[in-house]
LOMIPA-428358 format. One line per 3 residues: number of its first residue (from 1); for each residue x, y, z of N, C-alpha, C, O. Coordinates in Angstrom, 3 decimals. Layout:
! residues N
NUM	X:Y:Z:X:Y:Z:X:Y:Z:X:Y:Z; ...
***
This chain:
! residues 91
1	-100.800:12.650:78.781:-99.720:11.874:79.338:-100.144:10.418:79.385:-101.213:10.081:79.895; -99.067:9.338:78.704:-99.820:8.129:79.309:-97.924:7.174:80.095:-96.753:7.145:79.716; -98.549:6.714:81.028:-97.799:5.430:81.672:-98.101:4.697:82.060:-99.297:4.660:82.350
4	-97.538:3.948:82.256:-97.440:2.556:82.758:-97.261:2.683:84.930:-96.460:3.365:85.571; -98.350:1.738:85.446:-98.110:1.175:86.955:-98.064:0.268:87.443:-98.050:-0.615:86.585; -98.020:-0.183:88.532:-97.517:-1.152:88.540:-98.730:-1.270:90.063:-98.800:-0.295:90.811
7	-99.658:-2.633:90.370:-100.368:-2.235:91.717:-99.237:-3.190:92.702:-98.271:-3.930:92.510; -99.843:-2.781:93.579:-98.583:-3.177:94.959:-99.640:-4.996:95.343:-100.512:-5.625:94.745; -99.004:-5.141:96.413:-99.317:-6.286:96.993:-101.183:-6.025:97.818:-102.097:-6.842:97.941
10	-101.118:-4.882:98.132:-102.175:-3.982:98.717:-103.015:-3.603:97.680:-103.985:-2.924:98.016; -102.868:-3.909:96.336:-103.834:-3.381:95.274:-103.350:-1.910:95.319:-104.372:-1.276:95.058; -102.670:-1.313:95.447:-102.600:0.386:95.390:-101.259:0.558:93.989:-100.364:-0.169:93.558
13	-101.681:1.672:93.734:-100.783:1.789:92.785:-100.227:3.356:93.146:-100.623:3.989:94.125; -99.154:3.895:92.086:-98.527:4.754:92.361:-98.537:6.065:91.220:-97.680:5.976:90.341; -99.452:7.274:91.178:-99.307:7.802:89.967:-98.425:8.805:89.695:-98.613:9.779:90.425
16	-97.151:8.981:88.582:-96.491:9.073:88.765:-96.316:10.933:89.109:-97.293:11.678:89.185; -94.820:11.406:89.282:-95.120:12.548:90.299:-95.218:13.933:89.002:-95.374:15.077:89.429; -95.143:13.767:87.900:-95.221:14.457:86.740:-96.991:15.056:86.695:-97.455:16.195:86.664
19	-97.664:13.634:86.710:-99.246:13.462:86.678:-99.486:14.453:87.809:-100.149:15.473:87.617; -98.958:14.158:88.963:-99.478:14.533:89.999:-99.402:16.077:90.395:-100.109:16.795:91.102; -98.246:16.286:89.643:-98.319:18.075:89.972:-99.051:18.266:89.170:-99.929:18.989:89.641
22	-99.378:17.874:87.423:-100.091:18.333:86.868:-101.771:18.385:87.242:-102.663:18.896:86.566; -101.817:18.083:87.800:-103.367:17.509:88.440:-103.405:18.063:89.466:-104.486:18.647:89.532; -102.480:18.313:90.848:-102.611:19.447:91.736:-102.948:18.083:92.668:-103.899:18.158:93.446
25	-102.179:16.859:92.587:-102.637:16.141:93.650:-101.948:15.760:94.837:-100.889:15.154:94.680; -102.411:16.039:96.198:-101.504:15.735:97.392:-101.916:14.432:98.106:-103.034:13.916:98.103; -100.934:14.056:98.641:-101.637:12.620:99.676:-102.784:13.363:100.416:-102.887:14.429:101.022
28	-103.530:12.416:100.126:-105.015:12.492:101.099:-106.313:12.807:99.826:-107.492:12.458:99.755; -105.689:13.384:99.195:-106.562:14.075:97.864:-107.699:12.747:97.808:-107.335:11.607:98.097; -109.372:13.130:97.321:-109.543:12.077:96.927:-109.916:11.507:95.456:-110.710:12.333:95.006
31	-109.739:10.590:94.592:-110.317:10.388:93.412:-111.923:9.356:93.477:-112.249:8.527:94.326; -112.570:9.751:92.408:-113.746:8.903:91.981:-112.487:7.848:91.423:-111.293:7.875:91.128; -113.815:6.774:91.514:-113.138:5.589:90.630:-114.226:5.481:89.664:-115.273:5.901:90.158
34	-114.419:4.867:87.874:-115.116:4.593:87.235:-114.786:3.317:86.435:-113.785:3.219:85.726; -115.618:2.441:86.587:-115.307:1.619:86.105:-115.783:0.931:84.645:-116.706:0.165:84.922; -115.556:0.907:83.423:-116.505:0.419:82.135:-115.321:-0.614:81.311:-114.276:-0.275:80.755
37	-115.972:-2.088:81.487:-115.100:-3.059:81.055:-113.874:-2.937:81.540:-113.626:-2.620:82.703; -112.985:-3.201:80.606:-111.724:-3.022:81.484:-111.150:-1.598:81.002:-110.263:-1.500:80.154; -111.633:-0.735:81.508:-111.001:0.355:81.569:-111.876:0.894:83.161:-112.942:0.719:83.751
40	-110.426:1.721:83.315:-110.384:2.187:84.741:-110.609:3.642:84.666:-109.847:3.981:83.760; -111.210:4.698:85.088:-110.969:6.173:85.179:-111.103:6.704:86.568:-111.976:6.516:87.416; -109.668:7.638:86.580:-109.717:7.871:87.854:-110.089:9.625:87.567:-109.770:10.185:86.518
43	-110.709:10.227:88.550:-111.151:11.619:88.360:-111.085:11.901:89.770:-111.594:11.237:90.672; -110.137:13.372:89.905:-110.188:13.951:91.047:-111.099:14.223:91.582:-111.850:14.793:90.790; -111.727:14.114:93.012:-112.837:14.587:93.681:-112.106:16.217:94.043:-111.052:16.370:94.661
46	-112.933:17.277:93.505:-112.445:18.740:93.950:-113.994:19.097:94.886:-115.136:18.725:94.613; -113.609:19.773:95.815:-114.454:21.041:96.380:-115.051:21.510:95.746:-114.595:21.898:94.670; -116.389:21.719:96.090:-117.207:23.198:95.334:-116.455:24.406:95.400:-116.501:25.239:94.495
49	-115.546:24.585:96.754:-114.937:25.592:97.027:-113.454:25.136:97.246:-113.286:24.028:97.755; -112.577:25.744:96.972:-111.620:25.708:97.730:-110.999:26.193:98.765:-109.804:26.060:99.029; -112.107:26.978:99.592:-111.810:27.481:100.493:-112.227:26.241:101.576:-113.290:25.647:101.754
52	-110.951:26.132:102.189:-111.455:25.028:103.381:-111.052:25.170:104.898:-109.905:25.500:105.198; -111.860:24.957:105.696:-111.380:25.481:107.227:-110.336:24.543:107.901:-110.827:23.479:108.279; -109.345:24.660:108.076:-107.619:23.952:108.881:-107.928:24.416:110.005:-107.921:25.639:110.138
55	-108.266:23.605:111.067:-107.685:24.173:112.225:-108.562:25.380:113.052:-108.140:25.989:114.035; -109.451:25.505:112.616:-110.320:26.594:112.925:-110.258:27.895:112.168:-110.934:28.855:112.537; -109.460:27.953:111.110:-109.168:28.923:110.076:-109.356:28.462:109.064:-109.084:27.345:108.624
58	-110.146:29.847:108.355:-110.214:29.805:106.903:-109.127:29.983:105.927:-108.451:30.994:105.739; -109.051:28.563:105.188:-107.883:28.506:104.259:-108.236:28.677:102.911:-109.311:28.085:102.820; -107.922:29.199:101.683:-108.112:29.448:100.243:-107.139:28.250:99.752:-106.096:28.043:100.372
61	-107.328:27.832:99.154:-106.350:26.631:98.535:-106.413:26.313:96.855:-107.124:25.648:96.102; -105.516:26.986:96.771:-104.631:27.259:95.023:-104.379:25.749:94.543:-104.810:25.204:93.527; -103.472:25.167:95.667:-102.886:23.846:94.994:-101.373:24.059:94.857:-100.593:23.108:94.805
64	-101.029:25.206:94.808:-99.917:25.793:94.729:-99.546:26.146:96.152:-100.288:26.554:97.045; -98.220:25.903:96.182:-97.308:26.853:97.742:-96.786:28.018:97.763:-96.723:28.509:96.636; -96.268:28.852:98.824:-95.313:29.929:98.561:-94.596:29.781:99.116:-94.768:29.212:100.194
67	-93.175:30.273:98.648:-91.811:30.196:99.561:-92.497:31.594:101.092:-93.525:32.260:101.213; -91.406:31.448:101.817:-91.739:32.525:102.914:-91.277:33.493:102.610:-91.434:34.507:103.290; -90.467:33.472:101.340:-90.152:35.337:100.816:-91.669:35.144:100.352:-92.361:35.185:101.370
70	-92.307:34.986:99.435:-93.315:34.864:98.772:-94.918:35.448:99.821:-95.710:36.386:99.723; -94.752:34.319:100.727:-95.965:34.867:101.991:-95.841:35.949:102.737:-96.736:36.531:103.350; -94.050:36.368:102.639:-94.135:37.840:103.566:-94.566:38.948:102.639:-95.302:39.875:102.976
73	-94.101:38.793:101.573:-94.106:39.954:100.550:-95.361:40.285:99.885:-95.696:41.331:99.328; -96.068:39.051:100.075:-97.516:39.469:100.046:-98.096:39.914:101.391:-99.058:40.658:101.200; -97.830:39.706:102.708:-98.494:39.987:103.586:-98.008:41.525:103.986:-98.670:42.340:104.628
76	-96.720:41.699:103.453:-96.896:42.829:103.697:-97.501:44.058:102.270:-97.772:45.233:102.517; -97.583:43.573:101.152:-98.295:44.397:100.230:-100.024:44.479:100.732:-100.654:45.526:100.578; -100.399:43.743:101.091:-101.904:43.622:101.660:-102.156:44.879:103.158:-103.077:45.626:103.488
79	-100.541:44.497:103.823:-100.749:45.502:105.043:-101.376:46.974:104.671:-102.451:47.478:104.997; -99.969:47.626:103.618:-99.011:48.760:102.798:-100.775:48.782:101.983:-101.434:49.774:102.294; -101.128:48.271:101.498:-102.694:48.621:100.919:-104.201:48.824:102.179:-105.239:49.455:101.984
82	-103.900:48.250:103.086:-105.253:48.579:103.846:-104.843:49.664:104.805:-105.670:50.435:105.293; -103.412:49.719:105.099:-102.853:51.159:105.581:-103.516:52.477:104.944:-104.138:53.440:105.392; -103.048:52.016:103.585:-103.418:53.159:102.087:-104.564:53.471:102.649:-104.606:54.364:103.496
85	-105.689:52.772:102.259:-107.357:52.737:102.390:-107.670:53.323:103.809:-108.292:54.366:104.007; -107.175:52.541:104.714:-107.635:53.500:106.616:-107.875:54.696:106.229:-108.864:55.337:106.584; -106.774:55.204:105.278:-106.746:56.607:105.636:-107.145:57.565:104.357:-106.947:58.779:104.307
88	-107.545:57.027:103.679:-108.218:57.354:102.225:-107.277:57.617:100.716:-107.531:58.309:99.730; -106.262:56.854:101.005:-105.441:56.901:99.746:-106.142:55.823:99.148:-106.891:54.991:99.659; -105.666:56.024:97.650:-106.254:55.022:96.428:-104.904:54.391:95.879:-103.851:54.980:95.639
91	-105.105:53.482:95.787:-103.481:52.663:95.093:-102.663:54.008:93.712:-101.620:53.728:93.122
***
């Protein structure tokens, strides 16, 4: 992908929101900066892990969301499977 930005009065610029899903980037995210002549490279700073603790809980982080049909329907296939297992069924 290439475009064009534009920096603000603040030096910040804006990358656009195409880049940004493709890249998995949210406000706060952070990038390296590299600098060689005049070229600029920006590179996402990622986790070793993506598992990161919110709040006093352990979070897994895809980069991706789920709708709340999406989080129930998995939470309850996870139930409907360790139900299975308690009691010695096999999927």
């Amino acid at each position: 992908m290439k475009d064009a930005v534009t920096i603000d009065k603040a030096g910040r610029i804006v990358l656009p929101k195409p880049l940004r899903d493709e890249l998995r980037l949210r406000a706060g995210d952070r990038l390296d900066v590299q600098v060689e002549g005049e070229q600029v490279t920006l590179r996402p700073r990622r986790l070793s892990s993506p598992l990161r603790r919110k709040q006093g809980v352990w979070v897994f982080e895809t980069g991706e969301t789920m709708t709340a049909e999406e989080a129930a329907a998995t939470l309850r296939r996870v139930r409907e499977q360790r139900s299975r297992a308690s009691v010695g069924e096999r999927e």
